[in-house]
DSSP file (Angstrom, degrees, kcal/mol; ACC not computed):
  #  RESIDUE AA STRUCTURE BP1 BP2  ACC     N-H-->O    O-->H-N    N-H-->O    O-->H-N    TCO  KAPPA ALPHA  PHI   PSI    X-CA   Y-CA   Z-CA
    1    1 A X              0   0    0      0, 0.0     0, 0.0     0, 0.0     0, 0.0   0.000 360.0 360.0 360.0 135.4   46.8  163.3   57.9
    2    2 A X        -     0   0    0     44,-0.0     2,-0.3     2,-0.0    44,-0.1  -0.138 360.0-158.2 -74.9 174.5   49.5  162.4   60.1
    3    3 A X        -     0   0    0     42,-0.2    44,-3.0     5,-0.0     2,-0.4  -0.743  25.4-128.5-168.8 136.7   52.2  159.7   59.4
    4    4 A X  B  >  -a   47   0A   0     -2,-0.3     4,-0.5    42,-0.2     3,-0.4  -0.240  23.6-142.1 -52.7 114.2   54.6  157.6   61.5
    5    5 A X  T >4 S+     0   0    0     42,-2.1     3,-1.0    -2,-0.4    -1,-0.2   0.942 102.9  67.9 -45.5 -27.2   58.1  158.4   59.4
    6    6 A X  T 34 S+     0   0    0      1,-0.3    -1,-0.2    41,-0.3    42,-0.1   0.805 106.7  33.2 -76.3 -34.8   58.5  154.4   60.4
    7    7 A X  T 34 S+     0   0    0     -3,-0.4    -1,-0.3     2,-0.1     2,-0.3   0.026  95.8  98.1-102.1  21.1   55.8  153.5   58.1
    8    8 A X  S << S-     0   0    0     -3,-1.0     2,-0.4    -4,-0.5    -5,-0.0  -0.697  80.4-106.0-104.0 143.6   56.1  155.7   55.6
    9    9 A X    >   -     0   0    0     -2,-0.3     3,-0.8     1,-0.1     6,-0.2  -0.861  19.4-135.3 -86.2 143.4   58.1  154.8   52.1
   10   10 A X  T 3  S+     0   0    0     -2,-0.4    -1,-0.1     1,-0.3    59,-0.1   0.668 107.5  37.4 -92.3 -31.9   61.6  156.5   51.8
   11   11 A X  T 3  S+     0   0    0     57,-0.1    -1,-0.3     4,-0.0     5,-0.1   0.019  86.1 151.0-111.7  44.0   60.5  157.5   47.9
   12   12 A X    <>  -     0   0    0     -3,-0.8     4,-1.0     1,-0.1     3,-0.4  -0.471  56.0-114.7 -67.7 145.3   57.1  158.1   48.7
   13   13 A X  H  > S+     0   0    0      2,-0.2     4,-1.4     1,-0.2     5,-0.1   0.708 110.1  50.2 -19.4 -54.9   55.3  160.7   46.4
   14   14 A X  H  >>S+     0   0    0      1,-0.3     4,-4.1     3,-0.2     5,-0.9   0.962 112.3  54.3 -50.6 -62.7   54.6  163.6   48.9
   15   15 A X  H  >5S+     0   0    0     -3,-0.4     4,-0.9     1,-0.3    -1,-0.3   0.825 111.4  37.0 -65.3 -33.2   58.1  163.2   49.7
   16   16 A X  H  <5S+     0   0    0     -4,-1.0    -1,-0.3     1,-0.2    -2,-0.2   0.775 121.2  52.1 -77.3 -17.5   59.7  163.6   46.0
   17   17 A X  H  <5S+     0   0    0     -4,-1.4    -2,-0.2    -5,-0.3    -1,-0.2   0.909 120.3  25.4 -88.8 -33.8   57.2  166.1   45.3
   18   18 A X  H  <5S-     0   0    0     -4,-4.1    54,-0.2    -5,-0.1    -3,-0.2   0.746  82.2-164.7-119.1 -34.7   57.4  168.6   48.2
   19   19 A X     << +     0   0    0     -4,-0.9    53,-1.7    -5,-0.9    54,-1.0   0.924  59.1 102.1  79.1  40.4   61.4  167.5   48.8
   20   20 A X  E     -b   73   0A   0     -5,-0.2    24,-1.8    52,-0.2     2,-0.5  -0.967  55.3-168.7-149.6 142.6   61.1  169.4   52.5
   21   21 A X  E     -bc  74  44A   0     52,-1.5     2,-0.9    -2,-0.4    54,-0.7  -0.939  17.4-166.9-148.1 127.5   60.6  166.9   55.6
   22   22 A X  E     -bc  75  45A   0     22,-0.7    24,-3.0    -2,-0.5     2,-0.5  -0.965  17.9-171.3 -96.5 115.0   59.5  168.1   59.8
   23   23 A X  E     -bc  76  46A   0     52,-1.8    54,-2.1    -2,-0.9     2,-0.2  -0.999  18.5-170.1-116.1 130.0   60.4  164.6   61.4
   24   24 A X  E     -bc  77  47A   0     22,-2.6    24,-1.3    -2,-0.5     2,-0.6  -0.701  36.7-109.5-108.5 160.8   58.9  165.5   64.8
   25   25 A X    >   -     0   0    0     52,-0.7     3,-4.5    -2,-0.2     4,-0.5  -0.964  44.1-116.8-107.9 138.5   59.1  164.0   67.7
   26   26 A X  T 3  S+     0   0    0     -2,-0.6     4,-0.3     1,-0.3    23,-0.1   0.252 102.8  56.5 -45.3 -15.0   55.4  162.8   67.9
   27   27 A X  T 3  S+     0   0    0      2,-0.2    -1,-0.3     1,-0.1     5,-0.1   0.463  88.7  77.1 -94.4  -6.2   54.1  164.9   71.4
   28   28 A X  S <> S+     0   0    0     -3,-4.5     4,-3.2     3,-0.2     8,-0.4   0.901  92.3  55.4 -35.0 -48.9   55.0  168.1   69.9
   29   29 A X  T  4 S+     0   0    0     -4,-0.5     2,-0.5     2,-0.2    -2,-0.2   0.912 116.1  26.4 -69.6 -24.2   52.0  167.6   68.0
   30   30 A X  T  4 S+     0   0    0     -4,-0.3     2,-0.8     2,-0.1     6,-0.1  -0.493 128.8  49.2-108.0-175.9   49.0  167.1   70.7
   31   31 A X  T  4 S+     0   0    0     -2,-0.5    -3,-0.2     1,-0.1    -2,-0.2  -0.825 132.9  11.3 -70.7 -38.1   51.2  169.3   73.4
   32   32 A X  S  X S+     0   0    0     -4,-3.2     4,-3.3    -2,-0.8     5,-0.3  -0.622  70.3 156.4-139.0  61.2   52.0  172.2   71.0
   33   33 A X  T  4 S+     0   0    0      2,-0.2     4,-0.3     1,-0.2    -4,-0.1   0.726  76.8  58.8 -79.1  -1.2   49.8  171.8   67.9
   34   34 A X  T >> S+     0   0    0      2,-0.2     4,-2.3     1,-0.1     3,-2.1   0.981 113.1  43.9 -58.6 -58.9   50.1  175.7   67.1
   35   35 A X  H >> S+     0   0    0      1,-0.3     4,-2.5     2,-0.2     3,-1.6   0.899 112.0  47.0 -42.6 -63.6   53.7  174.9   67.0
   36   36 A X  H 3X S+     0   0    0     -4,-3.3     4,-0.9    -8,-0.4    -1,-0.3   0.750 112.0  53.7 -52.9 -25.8   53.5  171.6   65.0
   37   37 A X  H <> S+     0   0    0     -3,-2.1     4,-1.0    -5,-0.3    -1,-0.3   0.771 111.4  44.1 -99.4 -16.0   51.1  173.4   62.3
   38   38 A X  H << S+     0   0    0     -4,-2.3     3,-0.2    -3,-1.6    -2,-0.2   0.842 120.3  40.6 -81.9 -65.3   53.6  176.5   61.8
   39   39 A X  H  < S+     0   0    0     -4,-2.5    -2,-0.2     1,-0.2    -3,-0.2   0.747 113.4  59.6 -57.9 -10.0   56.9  173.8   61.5
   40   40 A X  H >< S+     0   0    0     -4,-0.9     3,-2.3    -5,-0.3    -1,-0.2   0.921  80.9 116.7 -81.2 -49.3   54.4  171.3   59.3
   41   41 A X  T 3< S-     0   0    0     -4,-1.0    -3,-0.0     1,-0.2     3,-0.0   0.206  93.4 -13.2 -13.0 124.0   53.9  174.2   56.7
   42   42 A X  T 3  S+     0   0    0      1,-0.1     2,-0.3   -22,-0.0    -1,-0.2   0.660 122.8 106.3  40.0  22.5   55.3  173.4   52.7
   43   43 A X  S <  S-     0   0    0     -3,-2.3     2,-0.6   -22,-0.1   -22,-0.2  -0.947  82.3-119.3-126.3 161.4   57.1  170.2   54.7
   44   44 A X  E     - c   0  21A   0    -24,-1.8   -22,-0.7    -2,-0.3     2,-0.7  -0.808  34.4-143.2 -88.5 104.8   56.4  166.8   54.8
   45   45 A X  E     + c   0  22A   0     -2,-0.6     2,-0.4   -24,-0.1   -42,-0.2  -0.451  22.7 172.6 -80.2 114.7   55.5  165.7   58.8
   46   46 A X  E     - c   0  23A   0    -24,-3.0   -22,-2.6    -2,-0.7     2,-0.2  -0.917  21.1-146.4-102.5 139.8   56.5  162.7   59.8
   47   47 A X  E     +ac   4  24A   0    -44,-3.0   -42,-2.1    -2,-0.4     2,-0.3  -0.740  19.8 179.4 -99.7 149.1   56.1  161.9   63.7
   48   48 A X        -     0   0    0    -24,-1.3     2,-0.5    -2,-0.2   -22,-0.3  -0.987  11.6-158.6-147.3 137.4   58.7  159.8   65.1
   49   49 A X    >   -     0   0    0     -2,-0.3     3,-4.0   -24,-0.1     2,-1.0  -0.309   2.6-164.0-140.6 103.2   58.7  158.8   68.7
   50   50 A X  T 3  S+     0   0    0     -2,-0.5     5,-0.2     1,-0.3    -1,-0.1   0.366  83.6  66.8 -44.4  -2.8   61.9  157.7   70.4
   51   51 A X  T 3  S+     0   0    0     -2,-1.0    -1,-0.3     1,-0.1    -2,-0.0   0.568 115.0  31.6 -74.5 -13.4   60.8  156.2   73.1
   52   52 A X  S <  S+     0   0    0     -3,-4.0     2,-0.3     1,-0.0    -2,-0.2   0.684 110.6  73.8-121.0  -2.1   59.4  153.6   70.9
   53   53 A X  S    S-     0   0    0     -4,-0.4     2,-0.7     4,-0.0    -5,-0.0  -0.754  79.2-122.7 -98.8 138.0   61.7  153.7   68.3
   54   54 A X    >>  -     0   0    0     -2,-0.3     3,-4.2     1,-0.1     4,-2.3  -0.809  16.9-136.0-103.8 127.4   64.9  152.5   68.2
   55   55 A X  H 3> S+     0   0    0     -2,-0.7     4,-1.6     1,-0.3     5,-0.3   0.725 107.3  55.6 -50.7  -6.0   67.7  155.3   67.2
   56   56 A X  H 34 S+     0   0    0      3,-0.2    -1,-0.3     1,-0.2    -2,-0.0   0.278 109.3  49.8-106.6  14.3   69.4  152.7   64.8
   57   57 A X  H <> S+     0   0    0     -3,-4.2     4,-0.6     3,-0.1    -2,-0.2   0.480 111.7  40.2 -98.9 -41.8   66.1  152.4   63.1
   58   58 A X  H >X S+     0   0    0     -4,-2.3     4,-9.7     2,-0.2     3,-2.1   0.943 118.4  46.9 -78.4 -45.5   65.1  155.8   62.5
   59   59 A X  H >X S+     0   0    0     -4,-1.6     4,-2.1     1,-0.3     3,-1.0   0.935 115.2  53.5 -64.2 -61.0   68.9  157.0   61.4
   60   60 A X  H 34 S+     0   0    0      1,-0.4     4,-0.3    -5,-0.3    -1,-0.3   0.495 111.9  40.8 -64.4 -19.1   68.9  153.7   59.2
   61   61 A X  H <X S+     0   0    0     -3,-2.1     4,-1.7    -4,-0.6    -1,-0.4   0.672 115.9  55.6-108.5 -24.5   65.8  154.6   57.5
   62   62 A X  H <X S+     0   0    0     -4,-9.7     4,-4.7    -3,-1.0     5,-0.3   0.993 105.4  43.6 -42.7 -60.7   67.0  158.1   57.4
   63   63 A X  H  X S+     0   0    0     -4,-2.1     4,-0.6     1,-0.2     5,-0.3   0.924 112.6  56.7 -60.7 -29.1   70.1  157.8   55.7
   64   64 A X  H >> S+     0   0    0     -5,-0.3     3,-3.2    -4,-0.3     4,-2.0   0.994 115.2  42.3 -57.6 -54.2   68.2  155.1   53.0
   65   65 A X  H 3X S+     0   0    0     -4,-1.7     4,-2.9     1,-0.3    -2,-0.2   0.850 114.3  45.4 -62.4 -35.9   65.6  158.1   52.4
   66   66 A X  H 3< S+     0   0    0     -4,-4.7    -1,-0.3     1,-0.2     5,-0.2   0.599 111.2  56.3 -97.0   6.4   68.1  160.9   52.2
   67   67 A X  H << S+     0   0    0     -3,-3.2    -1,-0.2    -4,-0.6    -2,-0.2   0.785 121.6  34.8 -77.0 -34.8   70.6  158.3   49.5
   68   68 A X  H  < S+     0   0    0     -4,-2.0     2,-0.7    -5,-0.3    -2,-0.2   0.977 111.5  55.5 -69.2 -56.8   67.5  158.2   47.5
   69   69 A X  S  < S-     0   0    0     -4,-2.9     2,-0.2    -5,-0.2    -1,-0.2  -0.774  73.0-125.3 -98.5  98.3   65.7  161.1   47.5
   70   70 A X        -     0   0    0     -2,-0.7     2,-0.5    -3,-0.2    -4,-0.1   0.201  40.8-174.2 -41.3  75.0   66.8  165.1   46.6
   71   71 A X        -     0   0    0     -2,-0.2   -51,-0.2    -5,-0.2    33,-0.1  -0.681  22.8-163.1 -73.0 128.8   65.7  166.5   49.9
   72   72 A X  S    S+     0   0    0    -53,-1.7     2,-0.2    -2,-0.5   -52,-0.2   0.762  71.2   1.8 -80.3 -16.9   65.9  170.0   49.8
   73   73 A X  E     -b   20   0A   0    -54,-1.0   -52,-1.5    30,-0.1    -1,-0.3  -0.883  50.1-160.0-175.6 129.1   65.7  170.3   54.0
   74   74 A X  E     -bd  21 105A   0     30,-2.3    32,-0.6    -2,-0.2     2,-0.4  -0.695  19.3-171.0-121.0 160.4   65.4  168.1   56.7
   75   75 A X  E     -bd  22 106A   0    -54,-0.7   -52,-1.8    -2,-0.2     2,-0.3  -0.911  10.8-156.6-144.7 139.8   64.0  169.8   60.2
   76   76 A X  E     -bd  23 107A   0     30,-1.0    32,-1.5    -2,-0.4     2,-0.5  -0.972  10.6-178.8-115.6 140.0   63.8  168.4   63.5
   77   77 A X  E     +bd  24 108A   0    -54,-2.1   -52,-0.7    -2,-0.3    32,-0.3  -0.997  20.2 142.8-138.7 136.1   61.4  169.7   65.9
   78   78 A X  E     - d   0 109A   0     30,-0.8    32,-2.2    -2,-0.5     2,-0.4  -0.899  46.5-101.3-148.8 175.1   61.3  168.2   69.5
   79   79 A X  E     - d   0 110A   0     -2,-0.2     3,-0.3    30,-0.2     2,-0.2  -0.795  42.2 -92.9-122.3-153.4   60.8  169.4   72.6
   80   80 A X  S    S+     0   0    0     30,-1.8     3,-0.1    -2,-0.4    32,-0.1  -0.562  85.1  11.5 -98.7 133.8   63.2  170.1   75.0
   81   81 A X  S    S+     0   0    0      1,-0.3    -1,-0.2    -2,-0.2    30,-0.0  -0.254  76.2 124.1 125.4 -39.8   64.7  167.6   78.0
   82   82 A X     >  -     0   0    0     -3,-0.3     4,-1.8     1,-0.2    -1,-0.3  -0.278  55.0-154.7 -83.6 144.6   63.6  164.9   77.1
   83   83 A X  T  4 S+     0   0    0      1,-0.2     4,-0.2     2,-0.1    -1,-0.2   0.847  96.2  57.0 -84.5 -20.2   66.5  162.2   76.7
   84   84 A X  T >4 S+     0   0    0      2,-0.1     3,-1.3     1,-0.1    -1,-0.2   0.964 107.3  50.3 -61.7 -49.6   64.3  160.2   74.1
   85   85 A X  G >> S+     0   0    0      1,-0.3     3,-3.5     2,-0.2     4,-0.9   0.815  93.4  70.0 -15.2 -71.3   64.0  163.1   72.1
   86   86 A X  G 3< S+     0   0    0     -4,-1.8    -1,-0.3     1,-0.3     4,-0.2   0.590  89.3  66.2 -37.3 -28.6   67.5  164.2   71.8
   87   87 A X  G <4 S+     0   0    0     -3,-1.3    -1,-0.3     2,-0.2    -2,-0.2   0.409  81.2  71.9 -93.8   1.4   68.3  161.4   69.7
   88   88 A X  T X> S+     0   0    0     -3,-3.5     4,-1.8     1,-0.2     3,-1.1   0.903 102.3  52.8 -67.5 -52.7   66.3  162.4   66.9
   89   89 A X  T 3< S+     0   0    0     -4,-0.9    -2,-0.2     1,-0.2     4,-0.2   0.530 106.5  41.7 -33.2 -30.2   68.8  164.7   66.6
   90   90 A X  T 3> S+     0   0    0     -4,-0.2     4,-1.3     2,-0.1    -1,-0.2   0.363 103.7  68.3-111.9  10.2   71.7  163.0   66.6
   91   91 A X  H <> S+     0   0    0     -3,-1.1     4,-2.2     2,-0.2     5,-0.3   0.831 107.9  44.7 -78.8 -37.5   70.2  160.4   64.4
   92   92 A X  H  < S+     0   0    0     -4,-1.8    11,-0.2     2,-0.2    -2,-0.1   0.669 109.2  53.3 -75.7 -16.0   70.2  163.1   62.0
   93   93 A X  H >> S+     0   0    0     -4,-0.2     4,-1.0    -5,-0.2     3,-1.0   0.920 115.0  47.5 -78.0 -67.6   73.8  164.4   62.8
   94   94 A X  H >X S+     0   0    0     -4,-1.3     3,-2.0     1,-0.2     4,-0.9   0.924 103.0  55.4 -47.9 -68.9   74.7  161.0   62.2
   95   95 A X  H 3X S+     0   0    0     -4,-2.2     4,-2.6     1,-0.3    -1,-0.2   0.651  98.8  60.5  -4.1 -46.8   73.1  160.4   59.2
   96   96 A X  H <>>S+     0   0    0     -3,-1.0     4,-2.1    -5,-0.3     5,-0.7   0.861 108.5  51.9 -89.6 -30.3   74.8  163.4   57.5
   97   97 A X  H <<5S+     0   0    0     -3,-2.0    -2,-0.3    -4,-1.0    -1,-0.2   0.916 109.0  46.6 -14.6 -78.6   78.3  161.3   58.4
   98   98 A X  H  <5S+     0   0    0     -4,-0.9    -2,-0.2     1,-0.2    -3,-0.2   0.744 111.3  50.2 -23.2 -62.9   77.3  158.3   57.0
   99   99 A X  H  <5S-     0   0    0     -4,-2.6    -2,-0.2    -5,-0.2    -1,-0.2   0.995  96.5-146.8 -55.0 -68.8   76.1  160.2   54.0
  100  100 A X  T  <5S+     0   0    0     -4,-2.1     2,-0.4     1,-0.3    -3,-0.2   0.549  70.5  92.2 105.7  18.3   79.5  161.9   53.9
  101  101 A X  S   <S-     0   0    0     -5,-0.7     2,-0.5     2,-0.0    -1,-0.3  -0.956  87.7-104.1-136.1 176.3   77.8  164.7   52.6
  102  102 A X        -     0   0    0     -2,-0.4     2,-0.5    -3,-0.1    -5,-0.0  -0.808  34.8-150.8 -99.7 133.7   76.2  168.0   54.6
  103  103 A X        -     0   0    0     -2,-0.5   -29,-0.1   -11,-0.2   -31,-0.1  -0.961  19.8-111.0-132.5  67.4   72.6  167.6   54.6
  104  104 A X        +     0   0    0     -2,-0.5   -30,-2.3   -33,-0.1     2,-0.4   0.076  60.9 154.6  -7.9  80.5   70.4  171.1   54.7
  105  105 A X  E     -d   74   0A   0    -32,-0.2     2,-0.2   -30,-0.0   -30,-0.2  -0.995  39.7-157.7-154.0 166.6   69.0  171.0   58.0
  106  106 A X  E     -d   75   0A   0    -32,-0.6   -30,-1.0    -2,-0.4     2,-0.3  -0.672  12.2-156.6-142.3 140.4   67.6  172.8   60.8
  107  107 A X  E     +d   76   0A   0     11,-0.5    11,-0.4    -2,-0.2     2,-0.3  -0.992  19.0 152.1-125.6 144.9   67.3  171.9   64.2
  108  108 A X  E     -d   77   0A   0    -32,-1.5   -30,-0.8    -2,-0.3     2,-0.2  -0.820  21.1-149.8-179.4 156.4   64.9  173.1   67.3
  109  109 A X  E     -dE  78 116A   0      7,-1.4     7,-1.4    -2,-0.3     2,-0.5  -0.813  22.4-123.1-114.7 135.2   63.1  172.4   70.5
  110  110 A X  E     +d   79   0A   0    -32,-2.2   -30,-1.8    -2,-0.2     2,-0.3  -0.863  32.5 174.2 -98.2 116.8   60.2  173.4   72.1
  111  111 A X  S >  S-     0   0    0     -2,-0.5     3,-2.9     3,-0.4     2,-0.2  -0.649  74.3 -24.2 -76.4 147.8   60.7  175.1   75.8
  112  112 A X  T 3  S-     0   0    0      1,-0.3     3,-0.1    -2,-0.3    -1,-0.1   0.230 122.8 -54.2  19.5  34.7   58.1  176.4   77.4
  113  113 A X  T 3  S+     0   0    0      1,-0.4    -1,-0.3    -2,-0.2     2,-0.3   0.504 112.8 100.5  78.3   5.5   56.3  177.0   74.5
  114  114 A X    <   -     0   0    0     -3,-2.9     2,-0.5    -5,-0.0    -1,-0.4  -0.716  69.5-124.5-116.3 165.8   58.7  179.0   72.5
  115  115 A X        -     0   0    0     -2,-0.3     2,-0.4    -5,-0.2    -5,-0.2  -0.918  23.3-168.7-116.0 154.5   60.7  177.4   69.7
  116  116 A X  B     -E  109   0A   0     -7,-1.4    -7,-1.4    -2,-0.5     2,-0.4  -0.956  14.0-142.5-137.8 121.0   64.3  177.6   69.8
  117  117 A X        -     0   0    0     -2,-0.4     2,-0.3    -9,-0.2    -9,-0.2  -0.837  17.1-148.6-107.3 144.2   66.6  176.6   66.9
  118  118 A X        -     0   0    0     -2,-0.4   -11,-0.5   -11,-0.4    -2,-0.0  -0.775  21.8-112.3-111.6 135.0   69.9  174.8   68.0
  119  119 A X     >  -     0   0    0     -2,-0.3     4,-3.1     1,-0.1     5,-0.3  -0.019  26.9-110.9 -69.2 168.0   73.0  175.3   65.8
  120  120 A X  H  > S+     0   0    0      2,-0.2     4,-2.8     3,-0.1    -1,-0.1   0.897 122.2  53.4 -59.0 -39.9   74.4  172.0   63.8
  121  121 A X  H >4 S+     0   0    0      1,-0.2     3,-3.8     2,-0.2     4,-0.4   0.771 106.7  54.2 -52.7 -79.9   77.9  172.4   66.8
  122  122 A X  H 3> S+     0   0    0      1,-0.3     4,-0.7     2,-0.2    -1,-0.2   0.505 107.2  44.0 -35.2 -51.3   75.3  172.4   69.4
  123  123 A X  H 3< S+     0   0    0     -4,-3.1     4,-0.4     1,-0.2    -1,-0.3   0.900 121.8  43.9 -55.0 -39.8   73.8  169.1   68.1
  124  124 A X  T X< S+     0   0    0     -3,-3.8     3,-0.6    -4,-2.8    -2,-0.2   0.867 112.9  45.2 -78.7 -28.6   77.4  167.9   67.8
  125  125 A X  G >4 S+     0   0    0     -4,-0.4     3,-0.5     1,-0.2    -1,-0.2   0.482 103.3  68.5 -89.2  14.9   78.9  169.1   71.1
  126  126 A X  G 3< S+     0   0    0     -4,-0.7     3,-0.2    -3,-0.3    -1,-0.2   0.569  88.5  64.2-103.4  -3.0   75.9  167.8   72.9
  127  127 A X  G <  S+     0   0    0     -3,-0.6     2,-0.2    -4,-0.4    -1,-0.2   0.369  92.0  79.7 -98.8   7.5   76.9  164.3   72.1
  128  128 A X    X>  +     0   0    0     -3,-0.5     4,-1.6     1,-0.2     3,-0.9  -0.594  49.6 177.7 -93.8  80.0   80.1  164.9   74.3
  129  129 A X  H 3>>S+     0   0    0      1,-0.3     4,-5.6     2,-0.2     5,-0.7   0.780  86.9  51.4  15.3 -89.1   79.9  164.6   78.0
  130  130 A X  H 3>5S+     0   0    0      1,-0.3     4,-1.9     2,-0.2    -1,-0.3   0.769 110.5  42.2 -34.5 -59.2   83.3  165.1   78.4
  131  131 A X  H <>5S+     0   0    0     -3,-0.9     4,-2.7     1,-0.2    -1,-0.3   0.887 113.2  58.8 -66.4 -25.2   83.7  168.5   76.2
  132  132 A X  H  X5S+     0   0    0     -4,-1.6     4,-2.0     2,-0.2    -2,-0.2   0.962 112.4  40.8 -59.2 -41.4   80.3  169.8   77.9
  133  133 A X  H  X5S+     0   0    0     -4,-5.6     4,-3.0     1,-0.2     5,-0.4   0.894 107.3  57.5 -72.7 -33.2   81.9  169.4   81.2
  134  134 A X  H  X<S+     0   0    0     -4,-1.9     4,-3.0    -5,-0.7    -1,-0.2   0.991 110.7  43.1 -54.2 -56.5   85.0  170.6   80.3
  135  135 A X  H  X S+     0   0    0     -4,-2.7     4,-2.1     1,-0.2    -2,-0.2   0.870 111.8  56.7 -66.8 -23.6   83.3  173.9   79.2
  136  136 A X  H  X S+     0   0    0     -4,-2.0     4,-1.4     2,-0.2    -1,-0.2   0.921 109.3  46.6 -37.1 -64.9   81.1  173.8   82.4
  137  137 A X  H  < S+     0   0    0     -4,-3.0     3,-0.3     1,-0.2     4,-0.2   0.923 109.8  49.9 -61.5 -43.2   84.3  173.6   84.4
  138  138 A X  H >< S+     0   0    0     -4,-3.0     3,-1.4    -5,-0.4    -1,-0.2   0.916 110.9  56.2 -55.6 -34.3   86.2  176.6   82.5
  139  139 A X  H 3< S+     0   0    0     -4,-2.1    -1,-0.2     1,-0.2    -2,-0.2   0.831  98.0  59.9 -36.9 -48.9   82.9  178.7   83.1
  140  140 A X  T 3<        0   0    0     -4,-1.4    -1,-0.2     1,-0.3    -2,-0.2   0.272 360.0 360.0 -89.6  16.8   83.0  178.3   86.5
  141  141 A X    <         0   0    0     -3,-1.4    -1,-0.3    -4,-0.2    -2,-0.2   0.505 360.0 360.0-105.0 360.0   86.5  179.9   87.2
């Protein structure tokens, strides 16, 4: 059975019992459901989809789930581009701030049908403009 992360409760059973969470963003699953059914494995999926979600919703019901509950591993699976996406990811960057403590988790995006996992920097330098262009520019001498 699928489930919105929105609607879901932060100490739900599944979740205390299996301690492991895929928050997806929600067209991974009908665009790549090989994908979705490999990254779903021993984790609990919750679909979340940021175009209809607001990021100060999701990170806010993140950070309640992950004060409460001994998650062993958080994954983000998205796919790739898309600028609603991207912010599942940095709700989760954030999150682990907030918390003030480092947060076992995994990031990655689906290209073109491959998965790619993106380091914890990557998630963090991708929320500066400025340093991406900066490295852009050094590249290009």
């Amino acid at each position: 059975m699928y489930r919105e992360f929105m609607t879901v409760n932060v100490c739900s059973k599944k979740i205390r019992e299996r301690k492991r969470l895929l928050i997806y963003g929600e067209c991974v699953r009908d665009e790549y459901p090989e994908l979705f059914q490999l990254y779903a494995e021993g984790r609990v999926p919750l679909a979340v989809c940021m175009e209809r979600e607001h990021i100060n919703m999701v990170g806010f019901k993140l950070a309640g789930l992950l004060a409460r509950v001994d998650v062993e591993e958080v994954v983000v699976l998205t796919v790739d581009g898309s600028p609603h996406c991207v912010q599942l990811h940095f709700a989760l960057e954030e999150v682990e701030k907030i918390l003030g403590r480092e947060i076992e988790r995994k990031h990655y995006v689906v290209e073109n049908g491959r998965v790619i996992e993106i380091s914890k920097k990557a998630v963090k330098k991708a929320r500066y403009l400025s340093s991406i262009e900066k490295y852009l520019k050094e590249r290009q001498r």
